[in-house]
Legacy VTK file of the C-alpha trace (Angstrom):
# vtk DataFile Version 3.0
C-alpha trace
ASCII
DATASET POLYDATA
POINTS 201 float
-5.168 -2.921 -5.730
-8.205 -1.721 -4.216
-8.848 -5.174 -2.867
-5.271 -5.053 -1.292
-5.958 -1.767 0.547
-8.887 -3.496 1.489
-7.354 -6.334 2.965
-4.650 -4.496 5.311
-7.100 -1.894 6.860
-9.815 -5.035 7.662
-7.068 -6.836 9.249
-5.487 -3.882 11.100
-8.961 -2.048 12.375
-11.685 -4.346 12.226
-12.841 -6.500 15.175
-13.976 -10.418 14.783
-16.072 -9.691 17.627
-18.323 -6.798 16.796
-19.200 -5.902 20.073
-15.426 -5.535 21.549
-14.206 -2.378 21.784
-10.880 -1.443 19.085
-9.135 -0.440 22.247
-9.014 -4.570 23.117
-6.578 -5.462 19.948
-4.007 -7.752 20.838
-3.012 -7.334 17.532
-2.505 -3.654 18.221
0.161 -4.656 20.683
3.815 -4.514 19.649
4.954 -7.012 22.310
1.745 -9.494 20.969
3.789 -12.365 18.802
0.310 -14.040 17.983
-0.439 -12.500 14.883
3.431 -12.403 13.322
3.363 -15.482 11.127
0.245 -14.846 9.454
1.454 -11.159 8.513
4.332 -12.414 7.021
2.380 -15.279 5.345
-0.507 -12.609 3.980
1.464 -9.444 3.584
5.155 -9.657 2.987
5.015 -10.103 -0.784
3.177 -6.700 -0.898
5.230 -5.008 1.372
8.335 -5.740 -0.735
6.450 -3.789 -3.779
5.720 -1.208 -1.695
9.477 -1.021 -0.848
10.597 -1.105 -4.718
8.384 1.741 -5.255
5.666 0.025 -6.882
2.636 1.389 -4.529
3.552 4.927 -4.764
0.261 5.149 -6.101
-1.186 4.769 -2.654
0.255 7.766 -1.386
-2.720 9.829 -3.162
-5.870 8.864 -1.333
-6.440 8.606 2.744
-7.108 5.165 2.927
-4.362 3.707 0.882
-1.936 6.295 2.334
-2.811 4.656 5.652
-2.461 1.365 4.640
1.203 2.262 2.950
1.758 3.329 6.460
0.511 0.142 7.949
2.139 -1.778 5.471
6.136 0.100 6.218
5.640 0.540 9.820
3.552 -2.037 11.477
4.180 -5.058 9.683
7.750 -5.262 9.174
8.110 -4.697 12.986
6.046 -8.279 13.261
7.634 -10.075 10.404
11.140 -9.353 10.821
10.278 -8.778 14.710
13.824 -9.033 16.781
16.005 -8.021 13.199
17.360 -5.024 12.407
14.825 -5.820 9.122
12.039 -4.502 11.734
12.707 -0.862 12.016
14.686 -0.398 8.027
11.608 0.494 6.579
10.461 3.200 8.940
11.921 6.282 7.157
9.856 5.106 3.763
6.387 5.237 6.752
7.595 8.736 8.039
8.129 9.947 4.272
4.338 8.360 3.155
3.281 10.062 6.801
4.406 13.708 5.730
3.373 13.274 2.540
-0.247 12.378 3.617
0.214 15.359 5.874
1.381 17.736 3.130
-2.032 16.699 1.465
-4.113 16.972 4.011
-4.949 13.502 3.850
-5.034 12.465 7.614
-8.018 15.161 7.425
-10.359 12.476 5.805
-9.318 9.495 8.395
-11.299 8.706 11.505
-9.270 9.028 14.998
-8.161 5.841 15.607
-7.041 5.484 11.597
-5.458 9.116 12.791
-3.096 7.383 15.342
-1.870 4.956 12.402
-1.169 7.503 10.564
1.042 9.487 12.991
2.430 6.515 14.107
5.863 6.527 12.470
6.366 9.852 14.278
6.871 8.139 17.774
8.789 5.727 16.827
11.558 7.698 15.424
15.021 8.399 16.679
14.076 12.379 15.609
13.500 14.553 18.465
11.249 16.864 15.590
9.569 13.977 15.043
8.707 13.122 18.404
7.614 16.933 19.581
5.724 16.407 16.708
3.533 12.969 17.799
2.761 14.809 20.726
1.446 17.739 19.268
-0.451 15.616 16.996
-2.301 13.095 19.375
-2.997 15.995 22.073
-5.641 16.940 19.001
-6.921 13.896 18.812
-7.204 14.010 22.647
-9.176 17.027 22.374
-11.217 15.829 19.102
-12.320 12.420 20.916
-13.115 14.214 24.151
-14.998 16.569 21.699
-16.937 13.797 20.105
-17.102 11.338 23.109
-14.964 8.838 20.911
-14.813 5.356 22.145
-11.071 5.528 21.154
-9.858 7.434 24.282
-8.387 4.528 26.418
-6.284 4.275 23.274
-5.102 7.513 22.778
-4.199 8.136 26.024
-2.422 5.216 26.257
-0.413 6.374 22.816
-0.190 9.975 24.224
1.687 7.667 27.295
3.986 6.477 25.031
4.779 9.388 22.991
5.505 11.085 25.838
7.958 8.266 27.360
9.377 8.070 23.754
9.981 11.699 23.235
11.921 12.158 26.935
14.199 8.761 25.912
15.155 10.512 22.734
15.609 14.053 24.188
18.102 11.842 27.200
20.046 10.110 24.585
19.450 10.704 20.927
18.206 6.925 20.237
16.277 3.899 21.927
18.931 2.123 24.081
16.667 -0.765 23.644
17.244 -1.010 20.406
20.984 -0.911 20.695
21.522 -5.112 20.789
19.597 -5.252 17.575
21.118 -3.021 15.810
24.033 -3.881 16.913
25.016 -0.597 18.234
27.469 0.059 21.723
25.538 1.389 24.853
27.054 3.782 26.747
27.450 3.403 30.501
24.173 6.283 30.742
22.018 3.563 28.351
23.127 0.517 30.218
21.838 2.257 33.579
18.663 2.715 31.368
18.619 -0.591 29.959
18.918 -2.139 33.771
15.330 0.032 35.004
11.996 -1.811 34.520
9.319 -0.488 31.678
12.053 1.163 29.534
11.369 0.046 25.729
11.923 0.869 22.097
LINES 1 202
201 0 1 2 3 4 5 6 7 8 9 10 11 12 13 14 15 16 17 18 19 20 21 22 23 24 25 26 27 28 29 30 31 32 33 34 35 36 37 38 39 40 41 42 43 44 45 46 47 48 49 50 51 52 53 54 55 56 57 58 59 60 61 62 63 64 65 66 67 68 69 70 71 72 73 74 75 76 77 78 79 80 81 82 83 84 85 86 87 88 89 90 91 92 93 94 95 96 97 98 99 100 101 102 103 104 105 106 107 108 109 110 111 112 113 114 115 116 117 118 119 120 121 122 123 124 125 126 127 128 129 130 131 132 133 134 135 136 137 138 139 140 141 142 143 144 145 146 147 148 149 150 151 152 153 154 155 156 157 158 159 160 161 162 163 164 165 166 167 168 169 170 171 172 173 174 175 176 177 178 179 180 181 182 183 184 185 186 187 188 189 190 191 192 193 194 195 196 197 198 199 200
């Protein structure tokens, strides 16, 4: 197992090219499609045993906590990537996500591994949940500015998003871009949204 953990947090945080900077990850990029095939190739046959329960185990420790995370939010959004299969998984991320929290676990993670980790928290359809990603990556704001972190560009580009994700959700309740794929009815309000450039889900 501890070859598995292993395996997801090389793959999500560590750079071919030594010298790049983490903030250069295609990979890191929801809209990349480059990397989907080998995910599902690699890693779908452990997500589904996370999903029956079988790696609760990993909720104890950081690391494997965060790659539990990795493993319900990230990856099913690339290997099931235009399904409604991409975003079933995410309350089983947010659960492993408090849980970590409860623990203290995040404590023990570097920042970037931090934004992982809160991750699930923007993406949800919760408006607690989103008031919470902000509150959560304006510390890490202040902890990399702290610590000169190479990580910034990153986090402010997150703290961009969680913002933009935390206004759709306090507008309508949901991600209207997320409506077709879920097969869910916009209202007139959405499909003015839907019709503006940059909206997302």
């Amino acid at each position: 197992m501890l070859e598995m953990i292993k395996q997801i947090l090389d793959f999500w945080f560590i750079e071919e090219d030594t010298s790049a900077s983490p903030m250069s990850r295609a990979l890191w990029d929801e809209e990349c499609t480059e990397y989907d095939s080998f995910i599902k190739h690699k890693f779908e046959g452990l997500h589904y045993l996370a999903v029956k329960g079988k790696l609760n185990s990993w909720l104890r420790q950081p690391k494997s906590c965060l790659a539990f995370i990795i493993l319900m939010h990230q990856f099913p959004k690339r290997m099931h990537r235009g399904s409604p299969t991409a975003y079933q998984f995410d309350g089983l991320a947010i659960k492993a996500t408090d849980r970590g929290r409860d623990r203290k676990l995040d404590k023990e993670l570097d920042i970037i591994e931090k934004v992982f980790f809160y991750a699930p928290y923007i993406d949800s359809e919760e408006l607690t949940h989103q008031r919470l990603s902000l509150v959560l990556l304006q510390k890490l704001i202040a902890e990399a500015k702290e610590n000169n972190d190479r990580c910034m560009s990153y986090l402010e580009k997150s703290n961009r998003r969680a913002s933009d994700s935390y206004v759709i959700i306090q507008n309508f309740g949901r991600f209207p871009a997320r409506n077709e794929i879920l097969e869910r009815e916009s209202t007139q309000e959405e499909l003015v949204f839907l019709g503006l450039p940059n909206n997302f889900c």
